[in-house]
TISE-550818 format. One record per atom (N, C-alpha, C): x, y, z; residue in one letter. Coordinates in steps of 0.1 Angstrom, whole numbers, plus 5000, padded with zeros to 4 digits. Each point is the difference from the previous one (the first is absolute). Layout:
<recs>
XYZa;...
</recs>
This chain:
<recs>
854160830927x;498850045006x;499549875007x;499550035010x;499649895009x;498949954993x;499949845001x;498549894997x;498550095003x;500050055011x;499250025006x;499350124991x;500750094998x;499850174993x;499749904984x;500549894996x;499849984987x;498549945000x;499849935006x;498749905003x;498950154999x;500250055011x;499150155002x;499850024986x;500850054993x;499850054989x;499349924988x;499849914999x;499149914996x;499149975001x;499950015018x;498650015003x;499150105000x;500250115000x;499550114999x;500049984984x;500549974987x;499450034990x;499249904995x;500049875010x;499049904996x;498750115002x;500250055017x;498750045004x;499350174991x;501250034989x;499750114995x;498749914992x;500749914992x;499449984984x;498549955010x;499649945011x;498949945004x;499050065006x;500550125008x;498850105007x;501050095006x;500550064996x;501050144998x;500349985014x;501250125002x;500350055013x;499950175004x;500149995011x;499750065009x;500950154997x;499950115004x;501250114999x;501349965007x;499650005010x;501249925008x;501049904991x;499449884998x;500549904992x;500350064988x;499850074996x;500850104985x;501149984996x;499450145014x;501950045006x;501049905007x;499549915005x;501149895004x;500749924990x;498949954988x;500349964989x;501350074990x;499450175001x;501350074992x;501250035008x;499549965013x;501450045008x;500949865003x;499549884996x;500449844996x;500750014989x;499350044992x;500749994977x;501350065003x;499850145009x;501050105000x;501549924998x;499749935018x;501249975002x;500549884994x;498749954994x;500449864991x;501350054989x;499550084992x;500450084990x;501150054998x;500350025013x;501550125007x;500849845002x;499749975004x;500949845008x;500449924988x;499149974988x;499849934988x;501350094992x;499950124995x;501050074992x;501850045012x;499350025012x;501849995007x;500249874998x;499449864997x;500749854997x;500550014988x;498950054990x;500650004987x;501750094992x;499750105011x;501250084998x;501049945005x;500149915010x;501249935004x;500349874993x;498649974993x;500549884992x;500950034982x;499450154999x;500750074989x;500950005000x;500750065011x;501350075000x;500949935001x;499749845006x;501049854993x;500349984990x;499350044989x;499649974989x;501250094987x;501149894998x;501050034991x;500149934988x;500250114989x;500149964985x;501049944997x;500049894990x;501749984995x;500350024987x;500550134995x;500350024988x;500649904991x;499550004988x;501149934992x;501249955003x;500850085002x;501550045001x;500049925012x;499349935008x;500449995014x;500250055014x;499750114992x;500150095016x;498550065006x;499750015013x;499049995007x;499550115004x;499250085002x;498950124999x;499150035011x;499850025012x;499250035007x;499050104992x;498549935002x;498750074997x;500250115001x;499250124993x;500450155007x;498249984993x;499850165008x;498850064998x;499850074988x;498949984992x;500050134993x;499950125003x;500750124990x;499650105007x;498750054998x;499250085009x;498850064996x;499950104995x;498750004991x;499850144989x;499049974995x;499750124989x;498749964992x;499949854999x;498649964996x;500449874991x;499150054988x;500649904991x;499550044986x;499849884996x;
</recs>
């Protein structure tokens, strides 16, 4: 994410906590997190999926996902 979109996003929640914003600036704000958010987790998935175990035994494991289901 560009400097620029990150700064924004700061500044708008400086100017939340100090004398709110505007509707406009809301929605720019949730449409800022969005893509923060989206950009933040596609890094993290690519820094996951590097990410290999090394069993006891020596031999090496690429990460896998859990599967999904209830949780309990």
């Amino acid at each position: 994410m560009e400097h620029k979109k990150i700064e924004r996003i700061n500044e708008l929640a400086r100017k939340k906590k100090t004398e709110g914003l505007t509707p406009a600036e809301v929605e720019e704000q949730a449409a800022l997190r969005r893509e923060y958010l989206q950009e933040f987790r596609k890094g993290m998935e690519a820094m996951l999926e590097g990410v290999v175990l090394k069993r006891p035994d020596g031999t090496l494991e690429p990460l896998s996902k859990k599967p999904k289901g209830p949780i309990q």
